[in-house]
C-alpha positions as CSV (number, residue, x, y, z in Angstrom):
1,X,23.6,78.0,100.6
2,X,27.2,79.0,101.9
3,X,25.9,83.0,100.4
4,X,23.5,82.8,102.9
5,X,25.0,82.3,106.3
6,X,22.6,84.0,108.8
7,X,19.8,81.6,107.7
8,X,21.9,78.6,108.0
9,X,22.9,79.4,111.3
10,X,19.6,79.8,112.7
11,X,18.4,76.7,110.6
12,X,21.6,74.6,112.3
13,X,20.4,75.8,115.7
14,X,17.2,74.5,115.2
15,X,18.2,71.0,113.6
16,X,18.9,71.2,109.9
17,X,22.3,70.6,107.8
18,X,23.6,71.5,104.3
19,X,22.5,69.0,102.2
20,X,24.0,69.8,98.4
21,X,21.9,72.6,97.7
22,X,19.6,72.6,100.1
23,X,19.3,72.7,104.2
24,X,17.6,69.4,105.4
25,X,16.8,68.1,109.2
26,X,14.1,68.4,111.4
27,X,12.7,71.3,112.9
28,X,10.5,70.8,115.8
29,X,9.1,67.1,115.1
30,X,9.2,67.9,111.4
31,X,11.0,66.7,108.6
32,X,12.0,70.0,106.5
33,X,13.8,70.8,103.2
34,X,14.9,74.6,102.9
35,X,16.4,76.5,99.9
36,X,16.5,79.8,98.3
37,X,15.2,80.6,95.1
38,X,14.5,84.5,93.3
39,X,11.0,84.8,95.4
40,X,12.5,84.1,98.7
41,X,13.3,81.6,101.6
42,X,11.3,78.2,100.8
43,X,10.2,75.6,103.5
44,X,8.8,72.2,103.3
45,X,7.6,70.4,106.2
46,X,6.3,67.1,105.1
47,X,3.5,66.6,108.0
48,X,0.0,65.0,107.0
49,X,-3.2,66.9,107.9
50,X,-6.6,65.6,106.7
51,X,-9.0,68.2,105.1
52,X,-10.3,69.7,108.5
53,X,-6.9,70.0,109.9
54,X,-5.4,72.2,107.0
55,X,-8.3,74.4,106.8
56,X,-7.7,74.9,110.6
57,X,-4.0,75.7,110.2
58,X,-4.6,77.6,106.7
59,X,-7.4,80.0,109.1
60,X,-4.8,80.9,111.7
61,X,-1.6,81.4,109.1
62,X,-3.6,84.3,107.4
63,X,-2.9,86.6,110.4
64,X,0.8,85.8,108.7
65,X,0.0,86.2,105.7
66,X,1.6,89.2,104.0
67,X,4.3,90.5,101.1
68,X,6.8,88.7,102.7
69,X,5.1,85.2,104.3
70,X,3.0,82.3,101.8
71,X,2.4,79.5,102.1
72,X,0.6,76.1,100.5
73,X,0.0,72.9,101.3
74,X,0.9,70.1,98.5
75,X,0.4,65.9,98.7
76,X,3.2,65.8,101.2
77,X,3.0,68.6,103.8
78,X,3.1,72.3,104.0
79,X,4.9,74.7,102.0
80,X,6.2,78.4,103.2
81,X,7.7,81.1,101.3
82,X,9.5,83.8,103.7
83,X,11.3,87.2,102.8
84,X,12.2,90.2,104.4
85,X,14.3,93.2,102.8
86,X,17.2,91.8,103.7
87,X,18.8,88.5,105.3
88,X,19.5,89.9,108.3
89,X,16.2,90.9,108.6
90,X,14.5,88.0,107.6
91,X,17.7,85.6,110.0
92,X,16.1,88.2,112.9
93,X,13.0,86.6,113.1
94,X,13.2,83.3,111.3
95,X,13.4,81.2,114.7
96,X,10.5,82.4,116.4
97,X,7.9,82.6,113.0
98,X,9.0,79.1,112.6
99,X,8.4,78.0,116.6
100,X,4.5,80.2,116.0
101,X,3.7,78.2,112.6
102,X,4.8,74.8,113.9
103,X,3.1,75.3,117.1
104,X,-0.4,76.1,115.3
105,X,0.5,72.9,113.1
106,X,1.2,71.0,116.1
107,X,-2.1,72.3,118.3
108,X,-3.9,70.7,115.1
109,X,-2.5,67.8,115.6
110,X,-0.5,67.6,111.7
111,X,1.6,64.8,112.2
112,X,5.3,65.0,112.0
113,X,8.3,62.9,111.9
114,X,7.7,59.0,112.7
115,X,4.1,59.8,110.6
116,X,3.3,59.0,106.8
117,X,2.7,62.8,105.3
118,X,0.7,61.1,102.2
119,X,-1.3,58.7,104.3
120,X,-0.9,59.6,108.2
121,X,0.3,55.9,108.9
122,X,2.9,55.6,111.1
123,X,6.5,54.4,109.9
124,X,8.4,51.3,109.8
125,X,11.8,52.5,108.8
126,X,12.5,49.3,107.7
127,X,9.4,50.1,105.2
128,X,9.5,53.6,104.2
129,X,12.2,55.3,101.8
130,X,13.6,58.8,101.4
131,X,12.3,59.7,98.2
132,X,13.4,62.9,96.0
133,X,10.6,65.0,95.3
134,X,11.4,68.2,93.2
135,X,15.1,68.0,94.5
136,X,14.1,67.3,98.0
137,X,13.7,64.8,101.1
138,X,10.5,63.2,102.0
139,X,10.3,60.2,103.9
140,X,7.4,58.3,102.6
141,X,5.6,54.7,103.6
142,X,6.6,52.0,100.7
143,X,2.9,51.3,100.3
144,X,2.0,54.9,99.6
145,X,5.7,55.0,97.5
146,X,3.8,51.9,95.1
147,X,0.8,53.6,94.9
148,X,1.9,56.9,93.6
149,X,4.7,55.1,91.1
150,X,1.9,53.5,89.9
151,X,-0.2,56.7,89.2
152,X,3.3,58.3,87.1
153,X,3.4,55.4,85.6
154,X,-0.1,55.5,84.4
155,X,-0.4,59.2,83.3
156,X,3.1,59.0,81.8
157,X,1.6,56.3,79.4
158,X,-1.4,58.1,79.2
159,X,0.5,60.8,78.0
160,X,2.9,58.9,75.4
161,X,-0.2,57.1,74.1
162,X,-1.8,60.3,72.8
163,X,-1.8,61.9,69.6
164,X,1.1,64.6,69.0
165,X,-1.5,66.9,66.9
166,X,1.7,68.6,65.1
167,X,-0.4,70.3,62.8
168,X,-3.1,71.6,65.0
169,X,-0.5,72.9,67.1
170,X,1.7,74.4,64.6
171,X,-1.6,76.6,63.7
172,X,-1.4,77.4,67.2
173,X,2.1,78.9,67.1
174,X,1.6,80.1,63.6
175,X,-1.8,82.6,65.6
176,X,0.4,83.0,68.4
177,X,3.8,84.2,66.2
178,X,1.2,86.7,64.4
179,X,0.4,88.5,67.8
180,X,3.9,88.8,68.1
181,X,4.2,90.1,64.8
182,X,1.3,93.0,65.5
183,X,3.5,94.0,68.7
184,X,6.9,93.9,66.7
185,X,5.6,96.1,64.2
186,X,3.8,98.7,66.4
187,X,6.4,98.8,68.8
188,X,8.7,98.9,65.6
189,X,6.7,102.1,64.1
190,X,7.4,103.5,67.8
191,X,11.1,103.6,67.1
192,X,11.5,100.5,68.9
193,X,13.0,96.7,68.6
194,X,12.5,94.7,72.2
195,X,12.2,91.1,72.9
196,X,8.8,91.7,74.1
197,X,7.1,90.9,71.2
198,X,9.0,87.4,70.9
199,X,7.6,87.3,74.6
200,X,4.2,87.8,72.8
201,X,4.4,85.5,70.3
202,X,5.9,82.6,72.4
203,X,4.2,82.6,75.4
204,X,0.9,82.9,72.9
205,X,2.2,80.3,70.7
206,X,2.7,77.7,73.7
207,X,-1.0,78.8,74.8
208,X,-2.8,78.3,71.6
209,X,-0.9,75.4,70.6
210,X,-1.9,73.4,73.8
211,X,-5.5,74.7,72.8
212,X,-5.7,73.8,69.6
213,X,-4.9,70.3,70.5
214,X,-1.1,69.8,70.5
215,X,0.6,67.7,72.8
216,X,2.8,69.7,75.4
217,X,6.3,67.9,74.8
218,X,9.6,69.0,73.3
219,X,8.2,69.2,69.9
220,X,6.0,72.0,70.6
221,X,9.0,73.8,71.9
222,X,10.9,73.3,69.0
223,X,7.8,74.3,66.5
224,X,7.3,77.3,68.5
225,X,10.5,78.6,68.9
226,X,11.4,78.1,65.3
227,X,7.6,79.5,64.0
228,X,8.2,82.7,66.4
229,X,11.9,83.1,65.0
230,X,10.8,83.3,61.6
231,X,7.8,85.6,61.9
232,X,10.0,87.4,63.7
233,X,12.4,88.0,61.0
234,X,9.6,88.5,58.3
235,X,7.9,91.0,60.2
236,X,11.2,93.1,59.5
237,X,11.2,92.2,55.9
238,X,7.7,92.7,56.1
239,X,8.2,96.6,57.4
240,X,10.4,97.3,54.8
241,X,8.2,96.4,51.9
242,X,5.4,97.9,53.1
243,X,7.8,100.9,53.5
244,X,8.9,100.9,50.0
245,X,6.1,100.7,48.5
246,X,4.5,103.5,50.1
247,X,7.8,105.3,48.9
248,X,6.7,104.2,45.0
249,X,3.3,105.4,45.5
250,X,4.2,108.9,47.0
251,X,6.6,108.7,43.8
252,X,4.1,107.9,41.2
253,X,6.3,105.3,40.5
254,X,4.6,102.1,39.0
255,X,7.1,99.7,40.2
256,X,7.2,96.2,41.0
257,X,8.1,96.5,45.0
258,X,10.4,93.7,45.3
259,X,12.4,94.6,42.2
260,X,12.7,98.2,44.2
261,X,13.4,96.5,47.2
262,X,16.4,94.8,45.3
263,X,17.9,98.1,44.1
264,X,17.1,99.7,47.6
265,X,19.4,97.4,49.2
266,X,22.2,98.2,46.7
267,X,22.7,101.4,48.7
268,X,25.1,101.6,51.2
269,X,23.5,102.8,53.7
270,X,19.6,101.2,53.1
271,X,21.7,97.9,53.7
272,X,22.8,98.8,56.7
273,X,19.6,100.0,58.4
274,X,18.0,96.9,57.0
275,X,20.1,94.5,58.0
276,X,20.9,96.0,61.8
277,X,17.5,95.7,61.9
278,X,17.0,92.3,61.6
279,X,20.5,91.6,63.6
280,X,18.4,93.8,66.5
281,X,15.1,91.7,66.2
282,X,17.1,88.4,65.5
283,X,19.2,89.1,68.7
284,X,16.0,90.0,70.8
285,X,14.1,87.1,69.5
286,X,16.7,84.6,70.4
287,X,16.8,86.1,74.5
288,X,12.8,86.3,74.6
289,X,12.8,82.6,72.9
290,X,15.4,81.4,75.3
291,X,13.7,83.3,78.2
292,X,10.5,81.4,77.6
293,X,11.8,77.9,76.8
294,X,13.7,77.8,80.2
295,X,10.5,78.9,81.7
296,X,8.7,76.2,79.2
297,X,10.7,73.3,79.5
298,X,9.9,73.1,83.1
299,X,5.9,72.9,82.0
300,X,6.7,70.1,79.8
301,X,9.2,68.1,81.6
302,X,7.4,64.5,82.8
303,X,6.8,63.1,86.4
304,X,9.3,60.5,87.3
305,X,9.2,57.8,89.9
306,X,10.2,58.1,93.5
């Protein structure tokens, strides 16, 4: 947070501190969590609002609502996503668009600190604990704390219990890897070699291999990344065959491809072509594959207690 200074001042003034990697405190009766991620400034404010309150509050944020204010609400409170073209900007009028949207959330009557935000009950701090959720602070009643450990706990076993499917999913990445192949060698016949197409066949392979019925652990990364890495690398191999034996037939020359293949690659310079090309397309496969398992692993990743 020290790159951003403008928005911790103005976030100091109004009650928060630096806490590791985010800004925590409370901002006009509410407990808040800050950071900033690549879409912008995020806020949580654990509050609780029952169904008729959030709609309430949701209907008078959309006069906010534009390319550079969202919002959300989740279990534990509301969520707001603010931007501006530049810091400075956004540090400019941070204060008073916090005072407006905590002032509708108040005239609701969303509860704030001293209040539950799962259940609305109000706190013994003798009997509620500040739990971590997704790397920040929410101070939540023990009660509700069991109850939703239990739930993890539940759906975690749930989860273990079920069948892994390898095969199914492997077909799933094995469809998936082929649309990746299709893009790599159109874009290919374009002139081109881009990590798109490992793009493709990932993000494909992930989707079909959930579909087909395989369980979305760290398996299915591994079976996807390798399936897409080596599709990726035959498609190459794949071009060049095709590519000879096109040559043999424009030759009239009845020839077993591979066997031409074999002597093609004996020449300097076919060699060289050939295997830059599949340095190019192993290179781009490996960011797009690393690209989309960071993205992935997130997906996969399982709930853990509070």
């Amino acid at each position: 947070m020290k790159l951003h200074r403008k928005i911790n001042e103005v976030l100091g003034r109004m009650g928060m501190s630096e806490n590791g990697k985010y800004m925590y405190g409370a901002l006009l009766g509410y407990e808040a969590n800050s950071y900033i991620n690549a879409y912008g400034m995020v806020i949580r404010l654990s509050m609780y609002a029952d169904d008729r309150q959030r709609s309430e509050i949701s209907q008078a944020l959309l006069s906010y609502k534009n390319r550079f204010f969202a919002y959300r609400f989740d279990n534990y409170g509301l969520t707001l996503i603010l931007n501006d073209w530049t810091e400075g900007a956004l540090a400019k009028r941070l204060e008073q668009l916090l005072q407006n949207v905590l002032s509708i959330c108040k005239q609701q009557g969303a509860l704030g600190v001293g209040y539950c935000p799962v259940c609305g009950k109000e706190l013994n701090f003798d009997e509620a604990k500040k739990c971590v959720v997704d790397g920040m602070t929410v101070t939540i009643d023990n009660d509700c704390v069991d109850k939703i450990n239990t739930a993890i706990d539940t759906e975690n076993k749930i989860f273990d219990e079920a069948p892994n499917n390898y095969l199914r999913g492997f077909c799933g990445a094995l469809v998936g890897g082929v649309a990746g192949v299709v893009v790599a060698i159109l874009l290919y016949l374009a002139g081109f070699i881009s990590a798109l197409s490992s793009f493709v066949a990932f993000f494909v392979g992930v989707l079909l291999y959930k579909k087909f019925g395989g369980k979305p652990n760290k398996m299915m990364i591994v079976i996807v990344t390798a399936t897409t890495f080596v599709l990726m690398m035959a498609s190459v191999v794949s071009i060049y065959l095709v590519a000879t034996a096109v040559a043999l037939n424009q030759e009239g020359l009845n020839m077993n491809v591979f066997d031409a293949f074999a002597m093609l690659l004996k020449d300097s310079e076919f060699a060289a072509a050939f295997y830059s090309d599949i340095a190019m397309t192993a290179l781009f496969t490996v960011l797009g594959c690393v690209f989309e398992v960071i993205q992935t692993v997130r997906t996969v990743r399982r709930t853990k207690n509070l």
